[in-house]
N, CA, C and O atoms as a CHARMM CRD file, in Angstrom:
* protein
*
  308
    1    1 UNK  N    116.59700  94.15900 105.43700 PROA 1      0.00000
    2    1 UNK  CA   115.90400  93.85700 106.66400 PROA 1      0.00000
    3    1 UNK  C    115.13200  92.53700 106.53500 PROA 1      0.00000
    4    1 UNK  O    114.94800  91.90500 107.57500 PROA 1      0.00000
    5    2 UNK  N    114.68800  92.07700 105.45200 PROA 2      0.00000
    6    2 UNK  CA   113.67600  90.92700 105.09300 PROA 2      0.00000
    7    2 UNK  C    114.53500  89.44500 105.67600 PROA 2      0.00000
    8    2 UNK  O    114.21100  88.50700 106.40600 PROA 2      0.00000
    9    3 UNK  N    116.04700  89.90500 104.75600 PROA 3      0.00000
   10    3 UNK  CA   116.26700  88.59500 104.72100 PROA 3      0.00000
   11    3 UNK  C    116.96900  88.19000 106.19500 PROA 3      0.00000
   12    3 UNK  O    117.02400  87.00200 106.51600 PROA 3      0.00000
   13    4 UNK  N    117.62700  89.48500 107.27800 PROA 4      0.00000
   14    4 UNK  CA   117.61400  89.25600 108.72800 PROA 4      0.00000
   15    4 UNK  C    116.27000  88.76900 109.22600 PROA 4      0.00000
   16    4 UNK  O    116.35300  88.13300 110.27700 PROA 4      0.00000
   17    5 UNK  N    115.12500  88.90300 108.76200 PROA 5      0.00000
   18    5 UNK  CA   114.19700  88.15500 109.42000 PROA 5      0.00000
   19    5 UNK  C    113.72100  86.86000 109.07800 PROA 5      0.00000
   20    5 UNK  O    112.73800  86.22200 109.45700 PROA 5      0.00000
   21    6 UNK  N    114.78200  86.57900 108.15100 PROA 6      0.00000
   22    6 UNK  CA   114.21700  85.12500 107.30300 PROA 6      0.00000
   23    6 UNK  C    114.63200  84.26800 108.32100 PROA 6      0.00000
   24    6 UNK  O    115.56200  84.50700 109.09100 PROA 6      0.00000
   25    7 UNK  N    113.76400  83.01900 108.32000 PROA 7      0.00000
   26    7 UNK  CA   113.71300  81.88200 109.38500 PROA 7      0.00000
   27    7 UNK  C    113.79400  80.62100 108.31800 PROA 7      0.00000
   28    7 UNK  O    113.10400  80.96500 107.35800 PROA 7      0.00000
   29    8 UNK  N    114.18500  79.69000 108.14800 PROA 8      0.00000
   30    8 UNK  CA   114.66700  78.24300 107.57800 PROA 8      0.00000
   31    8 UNK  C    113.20700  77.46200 108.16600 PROA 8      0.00000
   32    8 UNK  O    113.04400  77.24600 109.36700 PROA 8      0.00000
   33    9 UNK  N    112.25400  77.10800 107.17300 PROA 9      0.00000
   34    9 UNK  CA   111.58700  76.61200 107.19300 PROA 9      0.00000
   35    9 UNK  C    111.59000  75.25200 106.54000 PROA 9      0.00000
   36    9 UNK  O    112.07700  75.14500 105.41400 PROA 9      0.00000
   37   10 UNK  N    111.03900  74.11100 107.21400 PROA 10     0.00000
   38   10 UNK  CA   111.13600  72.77800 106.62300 PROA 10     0.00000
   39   10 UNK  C    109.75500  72.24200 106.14400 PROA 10     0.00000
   40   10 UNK  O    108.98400  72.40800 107.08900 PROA 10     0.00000
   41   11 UNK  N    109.22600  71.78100 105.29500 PROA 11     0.00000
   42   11 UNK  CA   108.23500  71.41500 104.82400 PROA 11     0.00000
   43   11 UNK  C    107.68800  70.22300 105.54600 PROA 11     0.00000
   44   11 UNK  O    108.41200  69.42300 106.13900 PROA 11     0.00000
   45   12 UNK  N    106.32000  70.12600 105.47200 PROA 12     0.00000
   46   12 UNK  CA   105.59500  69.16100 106.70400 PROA 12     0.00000
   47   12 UNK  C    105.50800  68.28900 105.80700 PROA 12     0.00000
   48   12 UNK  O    105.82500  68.82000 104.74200 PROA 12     0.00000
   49   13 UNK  N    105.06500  66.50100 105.57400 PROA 13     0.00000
   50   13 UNK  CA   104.62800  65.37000 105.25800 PROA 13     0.00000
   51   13 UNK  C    103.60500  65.69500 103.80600 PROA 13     0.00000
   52   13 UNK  O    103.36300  64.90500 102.89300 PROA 13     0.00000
   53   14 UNK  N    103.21700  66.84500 103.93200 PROA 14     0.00000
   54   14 UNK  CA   102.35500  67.05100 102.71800 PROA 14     0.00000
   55   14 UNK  C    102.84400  67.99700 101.75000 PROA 14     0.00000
   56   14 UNK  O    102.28800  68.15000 100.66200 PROA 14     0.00000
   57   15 UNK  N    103.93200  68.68000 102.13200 PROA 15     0.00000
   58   15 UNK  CA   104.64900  69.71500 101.28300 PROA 15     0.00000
   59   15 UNK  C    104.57200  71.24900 101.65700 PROA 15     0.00000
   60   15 UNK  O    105.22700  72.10800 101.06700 PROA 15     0.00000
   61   16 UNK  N    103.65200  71.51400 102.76100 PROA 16     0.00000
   62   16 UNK  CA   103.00500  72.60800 102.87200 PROA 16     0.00000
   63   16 UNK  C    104.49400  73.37400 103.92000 PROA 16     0.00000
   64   16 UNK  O    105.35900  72.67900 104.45100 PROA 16     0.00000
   65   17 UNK  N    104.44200  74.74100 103.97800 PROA 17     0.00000
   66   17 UNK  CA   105.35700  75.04700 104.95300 PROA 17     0.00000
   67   17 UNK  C    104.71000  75.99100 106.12200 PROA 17     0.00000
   68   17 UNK  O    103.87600  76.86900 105.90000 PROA 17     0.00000
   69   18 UNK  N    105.14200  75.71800 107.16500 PROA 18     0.00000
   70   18 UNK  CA   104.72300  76.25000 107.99800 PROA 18     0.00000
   71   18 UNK  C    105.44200  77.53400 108.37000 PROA 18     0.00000
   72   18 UNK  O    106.66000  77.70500 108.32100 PROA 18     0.00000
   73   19 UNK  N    104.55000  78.38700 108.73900 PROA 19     0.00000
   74   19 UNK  CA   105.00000  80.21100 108.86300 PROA 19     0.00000
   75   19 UNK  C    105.48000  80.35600 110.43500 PROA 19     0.00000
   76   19 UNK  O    104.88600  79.71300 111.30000 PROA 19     0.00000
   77   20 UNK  N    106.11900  80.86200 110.62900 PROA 20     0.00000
   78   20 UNK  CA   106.58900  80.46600 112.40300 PROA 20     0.00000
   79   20 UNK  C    105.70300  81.82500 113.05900 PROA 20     0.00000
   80   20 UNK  O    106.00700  83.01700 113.01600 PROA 20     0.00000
   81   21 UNK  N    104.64100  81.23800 113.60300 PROA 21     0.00000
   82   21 UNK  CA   103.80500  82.38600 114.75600 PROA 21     0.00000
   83   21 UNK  C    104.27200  83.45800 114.99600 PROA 21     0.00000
   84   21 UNK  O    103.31100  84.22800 114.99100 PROA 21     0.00000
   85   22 UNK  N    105.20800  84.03000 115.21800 PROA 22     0.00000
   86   22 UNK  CA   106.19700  85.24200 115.15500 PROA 22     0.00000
   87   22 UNK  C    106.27500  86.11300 114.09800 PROA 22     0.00000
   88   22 UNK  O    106.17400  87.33500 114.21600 PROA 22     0.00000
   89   23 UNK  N    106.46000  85.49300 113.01000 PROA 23     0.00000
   90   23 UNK  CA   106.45600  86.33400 111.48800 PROA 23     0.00000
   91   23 UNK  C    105.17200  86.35900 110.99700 PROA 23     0.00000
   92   23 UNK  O    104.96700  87.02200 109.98100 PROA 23     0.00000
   93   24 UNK  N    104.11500  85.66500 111.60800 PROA 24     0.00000
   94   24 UNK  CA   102.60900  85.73400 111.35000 PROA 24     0.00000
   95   24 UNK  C    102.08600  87.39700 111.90100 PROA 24     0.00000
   96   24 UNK  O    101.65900  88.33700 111.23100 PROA 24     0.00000
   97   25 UNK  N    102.28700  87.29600 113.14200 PROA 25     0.00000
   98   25 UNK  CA   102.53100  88.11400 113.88700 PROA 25     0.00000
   99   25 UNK  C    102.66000  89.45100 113.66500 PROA 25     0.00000
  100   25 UNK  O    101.72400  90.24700 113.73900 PROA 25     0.00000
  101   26 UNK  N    103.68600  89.70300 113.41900 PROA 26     0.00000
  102   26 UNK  CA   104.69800  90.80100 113.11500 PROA 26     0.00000
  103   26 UNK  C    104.50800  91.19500 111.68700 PROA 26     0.00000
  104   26 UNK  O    105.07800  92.18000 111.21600 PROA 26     0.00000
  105   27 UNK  N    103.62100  90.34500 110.92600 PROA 27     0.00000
  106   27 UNK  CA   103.24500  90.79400 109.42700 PROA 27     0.00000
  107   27 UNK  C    101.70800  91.05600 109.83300 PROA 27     0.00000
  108   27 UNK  O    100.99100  91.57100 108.97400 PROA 27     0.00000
  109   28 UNK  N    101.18500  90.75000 111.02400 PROA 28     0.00000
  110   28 UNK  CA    99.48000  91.71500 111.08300 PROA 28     0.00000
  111   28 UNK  C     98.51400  90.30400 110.62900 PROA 28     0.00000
  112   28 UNK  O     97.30100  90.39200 110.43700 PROA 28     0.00000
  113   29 UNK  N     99.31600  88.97400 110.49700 PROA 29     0.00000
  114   29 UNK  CA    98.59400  88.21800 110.24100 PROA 29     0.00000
  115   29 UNK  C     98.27900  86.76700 111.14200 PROA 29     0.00000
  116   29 UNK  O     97.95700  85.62300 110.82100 PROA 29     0.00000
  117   30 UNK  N     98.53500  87.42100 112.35400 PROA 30     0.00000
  118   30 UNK  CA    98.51900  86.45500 113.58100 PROA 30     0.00000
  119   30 UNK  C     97.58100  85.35200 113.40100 PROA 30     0.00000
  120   30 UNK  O     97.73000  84.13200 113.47900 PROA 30     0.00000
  121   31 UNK  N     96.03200  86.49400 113.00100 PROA 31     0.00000
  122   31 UNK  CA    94.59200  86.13300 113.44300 PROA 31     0.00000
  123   31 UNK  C     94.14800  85.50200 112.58100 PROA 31     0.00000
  124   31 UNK  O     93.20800  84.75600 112.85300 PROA 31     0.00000
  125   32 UNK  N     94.61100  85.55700 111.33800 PROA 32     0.00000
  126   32 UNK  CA    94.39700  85.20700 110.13600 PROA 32     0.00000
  127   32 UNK  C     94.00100  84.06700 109.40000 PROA 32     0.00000
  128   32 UNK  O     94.84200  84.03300 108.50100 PROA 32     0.00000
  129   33 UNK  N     93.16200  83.02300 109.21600 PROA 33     0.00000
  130   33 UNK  CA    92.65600  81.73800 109.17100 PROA 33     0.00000
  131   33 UNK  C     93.20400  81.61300 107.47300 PROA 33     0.00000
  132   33 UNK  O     93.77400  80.58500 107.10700 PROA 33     0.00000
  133   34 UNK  N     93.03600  82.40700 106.81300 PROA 34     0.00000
  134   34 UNK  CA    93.18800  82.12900 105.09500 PROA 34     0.00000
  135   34 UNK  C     93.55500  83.31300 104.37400 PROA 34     0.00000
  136   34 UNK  O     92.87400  84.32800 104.22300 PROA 34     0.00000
  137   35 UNK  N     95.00000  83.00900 103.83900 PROA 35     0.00000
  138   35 UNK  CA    96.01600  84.14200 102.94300 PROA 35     0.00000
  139   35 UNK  C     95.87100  83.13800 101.22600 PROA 35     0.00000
  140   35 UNK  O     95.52200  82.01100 100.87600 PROA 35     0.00000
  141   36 UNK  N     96.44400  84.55100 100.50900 PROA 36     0.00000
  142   36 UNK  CA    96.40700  84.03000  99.34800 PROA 36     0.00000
  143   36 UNK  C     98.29200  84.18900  99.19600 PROA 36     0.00000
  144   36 UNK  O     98.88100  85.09000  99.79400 PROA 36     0.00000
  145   37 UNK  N     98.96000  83.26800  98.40100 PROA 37     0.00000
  146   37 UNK  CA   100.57600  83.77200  98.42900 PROA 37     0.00000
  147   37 UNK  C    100.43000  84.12800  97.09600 PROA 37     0.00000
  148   37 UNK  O    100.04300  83.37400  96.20400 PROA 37     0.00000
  149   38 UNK  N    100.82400  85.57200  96.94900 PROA 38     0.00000
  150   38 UNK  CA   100.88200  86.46100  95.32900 PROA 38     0.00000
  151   38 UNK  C    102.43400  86.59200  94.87900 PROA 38     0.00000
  152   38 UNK  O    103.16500  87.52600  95.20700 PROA 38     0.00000
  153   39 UNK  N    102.80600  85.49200  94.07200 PROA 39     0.00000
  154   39 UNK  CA   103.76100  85.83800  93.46200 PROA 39     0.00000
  155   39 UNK  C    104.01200  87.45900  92.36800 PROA 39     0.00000
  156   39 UNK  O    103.43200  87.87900  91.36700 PROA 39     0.00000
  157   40 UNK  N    105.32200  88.05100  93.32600 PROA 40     0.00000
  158   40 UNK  CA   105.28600  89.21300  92.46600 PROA 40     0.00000
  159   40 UNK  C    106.70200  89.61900  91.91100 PROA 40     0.00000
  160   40 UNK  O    107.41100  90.23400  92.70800 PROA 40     0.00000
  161   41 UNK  N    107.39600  89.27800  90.22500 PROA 41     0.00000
  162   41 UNK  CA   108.11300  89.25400  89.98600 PROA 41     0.00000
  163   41 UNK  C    109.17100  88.32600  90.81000 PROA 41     0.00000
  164   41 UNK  O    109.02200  87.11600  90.64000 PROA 41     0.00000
  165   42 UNK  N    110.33000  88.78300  91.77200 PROA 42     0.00000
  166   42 UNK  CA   111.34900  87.62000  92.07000 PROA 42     0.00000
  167   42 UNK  C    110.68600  87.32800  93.95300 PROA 42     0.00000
  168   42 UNK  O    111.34100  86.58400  94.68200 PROA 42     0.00000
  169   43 UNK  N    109.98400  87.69900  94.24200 PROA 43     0.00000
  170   43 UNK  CA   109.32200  87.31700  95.87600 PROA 43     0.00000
  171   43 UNK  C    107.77200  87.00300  95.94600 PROA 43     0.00000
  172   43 UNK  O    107.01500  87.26500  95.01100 PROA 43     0.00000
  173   44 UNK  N    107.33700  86.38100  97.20900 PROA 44     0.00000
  174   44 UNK  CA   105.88500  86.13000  96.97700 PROA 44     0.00000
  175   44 UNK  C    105.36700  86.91600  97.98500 PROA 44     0.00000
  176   44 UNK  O    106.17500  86.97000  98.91200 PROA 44     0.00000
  177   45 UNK  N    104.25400  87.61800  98.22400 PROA 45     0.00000
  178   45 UNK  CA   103.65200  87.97600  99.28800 PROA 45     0.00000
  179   45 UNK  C    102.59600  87.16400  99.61600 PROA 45     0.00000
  180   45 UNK  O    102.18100  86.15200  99.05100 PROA 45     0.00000
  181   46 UNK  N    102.17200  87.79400 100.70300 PROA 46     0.00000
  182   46 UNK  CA   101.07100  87.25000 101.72500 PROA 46     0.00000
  183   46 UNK  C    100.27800  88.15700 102.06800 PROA 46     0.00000
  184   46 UNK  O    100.67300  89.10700 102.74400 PROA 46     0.00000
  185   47 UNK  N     99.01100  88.03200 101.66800 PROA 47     0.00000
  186   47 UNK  CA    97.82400  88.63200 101.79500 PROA 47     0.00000
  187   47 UNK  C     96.57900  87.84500 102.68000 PROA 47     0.00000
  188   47 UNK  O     96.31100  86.66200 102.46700 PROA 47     0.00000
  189   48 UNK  N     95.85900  88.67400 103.70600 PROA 48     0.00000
  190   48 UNK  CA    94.87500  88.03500 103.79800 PROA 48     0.00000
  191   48 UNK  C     93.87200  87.92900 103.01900 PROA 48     0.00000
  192   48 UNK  O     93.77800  88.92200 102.29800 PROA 48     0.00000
  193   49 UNK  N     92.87100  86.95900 102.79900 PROA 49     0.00000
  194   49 UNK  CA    92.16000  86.35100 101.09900 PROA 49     0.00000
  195   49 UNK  C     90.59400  87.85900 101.51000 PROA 49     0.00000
  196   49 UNK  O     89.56200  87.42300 101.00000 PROA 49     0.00000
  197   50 UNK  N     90.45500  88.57000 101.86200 PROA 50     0.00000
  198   50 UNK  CA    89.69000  89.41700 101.85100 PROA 50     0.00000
  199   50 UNK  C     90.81300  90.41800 101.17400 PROA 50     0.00000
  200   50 UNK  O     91.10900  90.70900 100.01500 PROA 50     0.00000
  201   51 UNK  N     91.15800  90.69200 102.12000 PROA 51     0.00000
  202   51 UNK  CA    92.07200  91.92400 101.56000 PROA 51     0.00000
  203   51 UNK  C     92.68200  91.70300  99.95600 PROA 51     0.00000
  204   51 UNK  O     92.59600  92.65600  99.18200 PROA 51     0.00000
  205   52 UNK  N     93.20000  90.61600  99.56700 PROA 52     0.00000
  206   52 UNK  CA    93.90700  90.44800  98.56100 PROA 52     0.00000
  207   52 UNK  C     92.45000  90.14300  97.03300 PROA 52     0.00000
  208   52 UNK  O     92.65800  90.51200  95.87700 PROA 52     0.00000
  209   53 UNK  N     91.21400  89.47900  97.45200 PROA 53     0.00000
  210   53 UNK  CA    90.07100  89.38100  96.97500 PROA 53     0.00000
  211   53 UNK  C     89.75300  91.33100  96.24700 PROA 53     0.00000
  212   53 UNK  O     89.50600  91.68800  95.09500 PROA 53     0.00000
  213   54 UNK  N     89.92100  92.20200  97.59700 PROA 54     0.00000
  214   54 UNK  CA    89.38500  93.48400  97.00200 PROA 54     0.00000
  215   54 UNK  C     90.40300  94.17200  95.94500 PROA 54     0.00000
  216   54 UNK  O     90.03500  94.76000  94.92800 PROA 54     0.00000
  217   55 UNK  N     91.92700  93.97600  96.41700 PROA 55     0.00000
  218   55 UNK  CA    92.54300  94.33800  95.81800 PROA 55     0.00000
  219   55 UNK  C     92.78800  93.66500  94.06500 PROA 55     0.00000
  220   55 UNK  O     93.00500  94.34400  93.06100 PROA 55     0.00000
  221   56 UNK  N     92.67700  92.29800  94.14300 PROA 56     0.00000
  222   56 UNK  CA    92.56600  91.78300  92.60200 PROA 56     0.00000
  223   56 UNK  C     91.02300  92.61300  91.99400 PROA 56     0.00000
  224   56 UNK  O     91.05400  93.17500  90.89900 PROA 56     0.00000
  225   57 UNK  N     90.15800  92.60400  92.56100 PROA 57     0.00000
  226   57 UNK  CA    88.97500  93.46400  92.23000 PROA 57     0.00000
  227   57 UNK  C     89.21100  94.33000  91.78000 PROA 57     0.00000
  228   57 UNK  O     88.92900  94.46300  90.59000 PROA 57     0.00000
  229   58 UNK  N     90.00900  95.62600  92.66900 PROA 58     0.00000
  230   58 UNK  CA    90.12000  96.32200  92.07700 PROA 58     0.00000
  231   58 UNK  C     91.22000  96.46700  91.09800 PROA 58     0.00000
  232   58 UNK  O     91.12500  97.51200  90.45400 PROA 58     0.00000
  233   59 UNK  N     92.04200  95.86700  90.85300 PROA 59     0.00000
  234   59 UNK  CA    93.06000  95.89300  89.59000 PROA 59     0.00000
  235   59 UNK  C     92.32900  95.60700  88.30500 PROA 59     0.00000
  236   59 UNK  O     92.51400  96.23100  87.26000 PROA 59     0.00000
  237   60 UNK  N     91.16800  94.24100  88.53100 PROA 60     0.00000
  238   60 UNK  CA    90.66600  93.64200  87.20200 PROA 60     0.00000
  239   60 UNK  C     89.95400  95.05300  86.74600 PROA 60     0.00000
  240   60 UNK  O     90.15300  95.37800  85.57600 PROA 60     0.00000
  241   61 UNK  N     89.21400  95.84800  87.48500 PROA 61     0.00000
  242   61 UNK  CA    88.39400  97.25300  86.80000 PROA 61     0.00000
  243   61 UNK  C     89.39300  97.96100  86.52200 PROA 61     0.00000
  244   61 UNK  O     88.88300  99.08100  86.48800 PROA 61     0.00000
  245   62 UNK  N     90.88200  98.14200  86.21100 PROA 62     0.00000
  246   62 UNK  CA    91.37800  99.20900  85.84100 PROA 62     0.00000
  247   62 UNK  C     92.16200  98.43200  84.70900 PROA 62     0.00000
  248   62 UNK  O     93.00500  99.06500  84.07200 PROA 62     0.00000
  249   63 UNK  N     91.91400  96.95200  84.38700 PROA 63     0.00000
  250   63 UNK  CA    92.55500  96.18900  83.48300 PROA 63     0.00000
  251   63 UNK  C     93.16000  96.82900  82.45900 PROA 63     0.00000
  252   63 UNK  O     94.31800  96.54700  82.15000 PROA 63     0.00000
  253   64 UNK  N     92.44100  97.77300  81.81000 PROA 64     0.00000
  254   64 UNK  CA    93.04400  98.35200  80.40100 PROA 64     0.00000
  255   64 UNK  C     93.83200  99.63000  80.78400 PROA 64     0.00000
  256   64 UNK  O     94.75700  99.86500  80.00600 PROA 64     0.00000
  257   65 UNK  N     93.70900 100.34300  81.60800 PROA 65     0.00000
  258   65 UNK  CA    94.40900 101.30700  82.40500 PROA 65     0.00000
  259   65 UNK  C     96.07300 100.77400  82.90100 PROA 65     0.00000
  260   65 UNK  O     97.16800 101.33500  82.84900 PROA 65     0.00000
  261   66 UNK  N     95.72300  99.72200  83.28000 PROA 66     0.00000
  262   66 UNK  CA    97.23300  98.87800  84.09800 PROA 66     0.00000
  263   66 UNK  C     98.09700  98.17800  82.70400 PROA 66     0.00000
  264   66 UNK  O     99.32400  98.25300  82.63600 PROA 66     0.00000
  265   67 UNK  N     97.51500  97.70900  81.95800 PROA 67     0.00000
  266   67 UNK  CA    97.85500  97.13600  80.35700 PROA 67     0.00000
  267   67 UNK  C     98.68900  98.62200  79.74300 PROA 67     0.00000
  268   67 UNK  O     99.91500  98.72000  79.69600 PROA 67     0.00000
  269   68 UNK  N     97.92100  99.47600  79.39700 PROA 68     0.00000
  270   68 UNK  CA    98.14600 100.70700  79.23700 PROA 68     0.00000
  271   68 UNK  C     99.78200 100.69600  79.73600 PROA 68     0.00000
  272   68 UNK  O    100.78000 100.46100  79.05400 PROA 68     0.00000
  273   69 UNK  N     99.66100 101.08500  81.38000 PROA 69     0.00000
  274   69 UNK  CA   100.80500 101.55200  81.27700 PROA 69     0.00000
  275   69 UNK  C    102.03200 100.81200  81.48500 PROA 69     0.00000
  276   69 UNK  O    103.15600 101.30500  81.38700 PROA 69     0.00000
  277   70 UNK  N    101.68600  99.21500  81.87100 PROA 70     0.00000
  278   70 UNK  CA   102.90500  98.19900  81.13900 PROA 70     0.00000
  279   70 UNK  C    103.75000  98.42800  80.18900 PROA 70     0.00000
  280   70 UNK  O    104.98000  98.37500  80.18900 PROA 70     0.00000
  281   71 UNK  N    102.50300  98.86100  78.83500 PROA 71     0.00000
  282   71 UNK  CA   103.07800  99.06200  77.54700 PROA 71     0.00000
  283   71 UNK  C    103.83600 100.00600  77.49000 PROA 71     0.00000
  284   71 UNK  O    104.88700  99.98000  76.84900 PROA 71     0.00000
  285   72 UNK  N    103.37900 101.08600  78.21800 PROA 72     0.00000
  286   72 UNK  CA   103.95900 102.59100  78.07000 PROA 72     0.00000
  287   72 UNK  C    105.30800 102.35500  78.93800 PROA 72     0.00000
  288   72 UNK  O    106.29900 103.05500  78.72400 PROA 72     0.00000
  289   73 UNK  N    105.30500 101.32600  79.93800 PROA 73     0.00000
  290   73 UNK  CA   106.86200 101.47400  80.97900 PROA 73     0.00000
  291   73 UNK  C    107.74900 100.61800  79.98300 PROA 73     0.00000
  292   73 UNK  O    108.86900 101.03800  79.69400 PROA 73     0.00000
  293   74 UNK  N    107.32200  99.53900  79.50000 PROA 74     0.00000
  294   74 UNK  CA   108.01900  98.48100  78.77500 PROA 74     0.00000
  295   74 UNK  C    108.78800  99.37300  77.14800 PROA 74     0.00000
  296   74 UNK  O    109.88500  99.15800  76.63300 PROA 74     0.00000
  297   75 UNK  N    107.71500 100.34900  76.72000 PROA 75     0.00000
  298   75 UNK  CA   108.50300 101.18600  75.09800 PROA 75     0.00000
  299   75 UNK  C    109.34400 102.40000  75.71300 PROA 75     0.00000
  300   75 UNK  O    109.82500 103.09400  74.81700 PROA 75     0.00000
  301   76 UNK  N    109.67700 102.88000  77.12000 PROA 76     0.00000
  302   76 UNK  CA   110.03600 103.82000  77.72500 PROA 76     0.00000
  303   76 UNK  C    110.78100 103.32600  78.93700 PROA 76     0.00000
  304   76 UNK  O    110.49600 103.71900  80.06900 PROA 76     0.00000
  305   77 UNK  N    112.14200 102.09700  78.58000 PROA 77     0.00000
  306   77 UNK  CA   112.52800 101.99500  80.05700 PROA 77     0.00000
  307   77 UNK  C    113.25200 102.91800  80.89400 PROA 77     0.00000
  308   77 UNK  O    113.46200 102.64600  82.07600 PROA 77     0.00000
């Protein structure tokens, strides 16, 4: 379904790419003044920088918990 919604974007004079109002939209991020893009493994997401702020928050407090079970998925594929 992602990649039927993929749109061909061209990069502006400064390198930056522009998100087409529609897929802003339709991802809940119409209103949105400032996203962070989180590369995750082979795709990037888009977060708004509050939302994505609480969520790195809360990952960094479970740091040794999430390490933990890296290790444990990585000796147990």
């Amino acid at each position: 379904m992602n990649f039927g919604l993929a749109h061909p974007v061209e990069l502006d004079a400064q390198g930056r790419i522009l998100v087409p109002t529609h897929s802003l939209e339709w991802m809940g991020l119409g209103d949105v003044k400032e996203i962070y893009l989180v590369c995750v493994r082979d795709h990037i997401e888009m977060w708004p920088k509050a939302d994505w702020e609480n969520q790195r928050n809360a990952l960094t407090a479970r740091t040794s918990e999430v390490w933990s079970r890296a290790r444990e998925a990585q000796q147990n594929p």
